[in-house]
C-alpha positions in Angstrom: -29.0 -5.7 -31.7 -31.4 -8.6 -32.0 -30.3 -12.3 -32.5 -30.7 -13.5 -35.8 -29.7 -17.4 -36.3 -28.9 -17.1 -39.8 -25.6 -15.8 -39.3 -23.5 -14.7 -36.2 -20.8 -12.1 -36.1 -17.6 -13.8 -35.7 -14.8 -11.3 -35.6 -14.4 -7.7 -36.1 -10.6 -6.7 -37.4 -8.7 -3.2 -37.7 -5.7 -2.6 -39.2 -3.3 0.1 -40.7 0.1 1.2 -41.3 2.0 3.4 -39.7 5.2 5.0 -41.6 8.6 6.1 -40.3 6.8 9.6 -40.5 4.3 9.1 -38.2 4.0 8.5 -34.5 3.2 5.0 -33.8 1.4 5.8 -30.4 -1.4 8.6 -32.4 -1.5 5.8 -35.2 -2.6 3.2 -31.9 -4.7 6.0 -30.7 -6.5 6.8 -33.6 -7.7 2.3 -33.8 -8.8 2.8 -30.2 -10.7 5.9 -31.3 -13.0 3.9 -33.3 -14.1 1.7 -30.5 -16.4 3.2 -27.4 -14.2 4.6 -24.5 -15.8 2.0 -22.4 -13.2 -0.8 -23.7 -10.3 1.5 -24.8 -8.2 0.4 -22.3 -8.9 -3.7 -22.6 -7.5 -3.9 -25.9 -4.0 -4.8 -27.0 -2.6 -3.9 -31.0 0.1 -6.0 -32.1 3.1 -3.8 -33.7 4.9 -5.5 -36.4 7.8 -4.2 -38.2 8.4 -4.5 -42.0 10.6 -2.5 -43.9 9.4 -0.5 -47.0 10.9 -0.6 -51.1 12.9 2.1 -49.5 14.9 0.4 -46.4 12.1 2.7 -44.6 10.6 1.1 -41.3 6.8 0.1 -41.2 4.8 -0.9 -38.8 1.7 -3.0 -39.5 -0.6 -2.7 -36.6 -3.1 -4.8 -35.9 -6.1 -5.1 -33.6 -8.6 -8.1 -34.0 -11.8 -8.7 -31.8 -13.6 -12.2 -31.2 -15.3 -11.7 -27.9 -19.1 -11.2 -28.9 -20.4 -8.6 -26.4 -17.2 -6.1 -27.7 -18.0 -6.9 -31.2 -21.6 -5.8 -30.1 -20.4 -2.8 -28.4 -18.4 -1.8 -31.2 -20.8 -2.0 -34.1 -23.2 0.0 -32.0 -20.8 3.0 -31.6 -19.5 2.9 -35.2 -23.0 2.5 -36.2 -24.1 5.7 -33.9 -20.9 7.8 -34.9 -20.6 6.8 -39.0 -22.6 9.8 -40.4 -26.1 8.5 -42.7 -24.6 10.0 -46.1 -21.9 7.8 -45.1 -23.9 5.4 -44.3 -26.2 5.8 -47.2 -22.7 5.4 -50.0 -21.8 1.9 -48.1 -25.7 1.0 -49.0 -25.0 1.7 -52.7 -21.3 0.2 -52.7 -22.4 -3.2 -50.0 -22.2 -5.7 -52.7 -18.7 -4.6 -53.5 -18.0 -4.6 -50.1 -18.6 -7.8 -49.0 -16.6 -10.9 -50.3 -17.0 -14.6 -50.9 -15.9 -15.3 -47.6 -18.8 -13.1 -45.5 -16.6 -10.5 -44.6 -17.8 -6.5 -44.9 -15.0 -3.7 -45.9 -15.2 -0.6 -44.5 -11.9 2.1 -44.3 -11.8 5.2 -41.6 -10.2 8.4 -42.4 -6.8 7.9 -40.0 -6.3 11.5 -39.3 -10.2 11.9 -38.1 -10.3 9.1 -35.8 -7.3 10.6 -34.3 -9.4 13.4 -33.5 -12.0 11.0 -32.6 -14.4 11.7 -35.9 -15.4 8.9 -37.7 -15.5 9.2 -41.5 -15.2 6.8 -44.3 -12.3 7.0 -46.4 -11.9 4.6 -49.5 -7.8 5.9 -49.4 -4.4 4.7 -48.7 -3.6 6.4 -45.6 -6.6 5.1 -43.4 -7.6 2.2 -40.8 -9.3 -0.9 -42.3 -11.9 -2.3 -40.5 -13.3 -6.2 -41.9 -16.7 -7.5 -40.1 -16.3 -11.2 -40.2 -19.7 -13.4 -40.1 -20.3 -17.1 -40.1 -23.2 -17.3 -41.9 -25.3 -20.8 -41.6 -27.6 -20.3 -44.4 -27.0 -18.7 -47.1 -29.3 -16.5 -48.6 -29.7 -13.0 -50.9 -29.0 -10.4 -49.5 -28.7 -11.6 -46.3 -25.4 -9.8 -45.1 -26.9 -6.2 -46.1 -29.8 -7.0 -44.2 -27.7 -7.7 -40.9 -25.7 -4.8 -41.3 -28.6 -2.8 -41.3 -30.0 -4.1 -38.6 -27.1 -3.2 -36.4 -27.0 0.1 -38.5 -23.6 0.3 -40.3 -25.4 0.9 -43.2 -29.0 2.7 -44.6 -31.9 0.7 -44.2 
């Protein structure tokens, strides 16, 4: 990825529930699927435990990134693993995507990413994924044009 000094990528976040009917551990493995197998191991997700309309235990996991060369790292491998009709349908829904506050939306199909496949999916039952960026300047546009330079999305 090539520096641009209109913006900077400040953190990248995941995060998804896991209910009383799931495993807890294949909901963590399935976060760390979605980041290259090179830093797997260095990450920690925080577990915590809420309780549903139901009395039924939830667990709100949580993994957040701030160091720059594993945000790098990770945009490259989602951006070499997210398939280009996928990436094609965030280039049509990028405004809508990205808030007042510089951050980009994207969801992952939980069940895939367990089985290490990366697919978007806009549902309930996946793994959230918000790209944070400080962005110096503000200009049109600006944020779709990063994100295709590191190749989330369809140039």
């Amino acid at each position: 990825m090539s520096i641009d000094n209109r913006y900077k990528l400040k953190e990248i976040n995941f995060s998804c529930s896991s209910h009383s009917t799931e495993d807890v551990e294949k909901v963590k493995k399935a976060i760390v699927n979605l980041l290259p197998e090179t830093i797997r191991d260095k990450v920690e997700i925080s577990d915590v435990k809420l309780r549903g309309h139901a009395g039924n235990e939830i667990s709100l996991l949580e993994l957040n990134i701030t160091q720059n060369k594993m945000i790098s790292n990770i945009l490259g491998y989602l951006a070499s693993n997210i398939l280009e009709i996928d990436k094609d349908s965030l280039l049509q829904e990028v405004d809508e995507r990205i808030d007042e506050n510089n951050c980009f939306y994207l969801r992952f199909n939980k069940q895939d990413a367990y089985n290490e496949v990366i697919t978007l999916d806009d549902g309930d039952n996946s793994i959230r994924v918000v790209i944070k960026f400080i962005v110096y300047k503000q200009e049109p546009n600006l944020l779709t044009e990063a994100l295709q330079n590191i190749g989330i999305i369809k140039k």
